[in-house]
C-alpha positions in Angstrom: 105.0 116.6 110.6 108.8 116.6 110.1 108.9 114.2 112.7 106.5 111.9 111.1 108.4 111.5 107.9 111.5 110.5 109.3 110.0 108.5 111.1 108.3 106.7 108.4 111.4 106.9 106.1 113.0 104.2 108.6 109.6 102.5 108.3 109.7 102.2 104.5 113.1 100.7 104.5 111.9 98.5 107.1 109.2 97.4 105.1 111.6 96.8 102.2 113.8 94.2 103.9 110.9 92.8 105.3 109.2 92.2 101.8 113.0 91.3 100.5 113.2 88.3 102.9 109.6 87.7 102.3 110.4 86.3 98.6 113.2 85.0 99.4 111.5 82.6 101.4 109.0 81.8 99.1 111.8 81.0 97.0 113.6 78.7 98.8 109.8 76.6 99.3 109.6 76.5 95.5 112.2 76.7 93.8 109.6 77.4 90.2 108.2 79.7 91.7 106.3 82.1 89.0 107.6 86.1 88.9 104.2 87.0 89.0 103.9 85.4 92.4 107.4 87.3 93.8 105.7 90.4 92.7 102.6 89.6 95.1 104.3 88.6 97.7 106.9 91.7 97.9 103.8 93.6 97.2 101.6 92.1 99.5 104.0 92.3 102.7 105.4 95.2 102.0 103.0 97.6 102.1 101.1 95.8 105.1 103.7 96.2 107.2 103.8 100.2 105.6 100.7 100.7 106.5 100.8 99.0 110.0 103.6 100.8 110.9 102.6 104.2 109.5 99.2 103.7 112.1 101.3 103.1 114.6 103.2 105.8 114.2 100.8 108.1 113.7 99.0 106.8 116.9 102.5 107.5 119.2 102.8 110.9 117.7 99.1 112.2 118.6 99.6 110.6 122.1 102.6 112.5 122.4 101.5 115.4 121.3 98.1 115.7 123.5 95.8 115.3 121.6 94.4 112.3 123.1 94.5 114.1 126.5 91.6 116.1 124.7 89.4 113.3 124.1 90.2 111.5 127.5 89.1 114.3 129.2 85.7 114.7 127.2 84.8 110.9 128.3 85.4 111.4 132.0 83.2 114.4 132.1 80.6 112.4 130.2 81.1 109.8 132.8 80.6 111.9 135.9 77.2 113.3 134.7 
């Protein structure tokens, strides 16, 4: 678990800059741009690429781990029969 928090500490900050350049760029399209829509957007992109990343994550650690090996093995008995 320790592992997954450090992990997805990175992630966050990641997702930060990501959101960060996100406005910016909307920004620079229009420059009258409303705050309301700088809100979505950091909002928007930010915790998509959160929660992409946190699956992701979460996915390599239970691979790693084994606990897919449990599963895999499951199927190719089912298979054989």
């Amino acid at each position: 678990m320790r592992r997954f928090w450090r992990i997805f500490r990175l992630l966050a900050l990641l997702s930060i800059v990501i959101a960060a350049i996100a406005v910016v760029l909307v920004i620079r399209g229009d420059p009258g741009t409303h705050v309301h829509m700088m809100i979505a957007t950091a909002l928007g992109v930010g915790l998509s690429v959160l929660l992409g990343s946190a699956l992701m994550t979460l996915s390599f650690l239970s691979s790693s781990r084994g606990h897919d090996d449990e599963a895999a093995t499951r199927l190719r008995d089912e298979e054989k029969e």
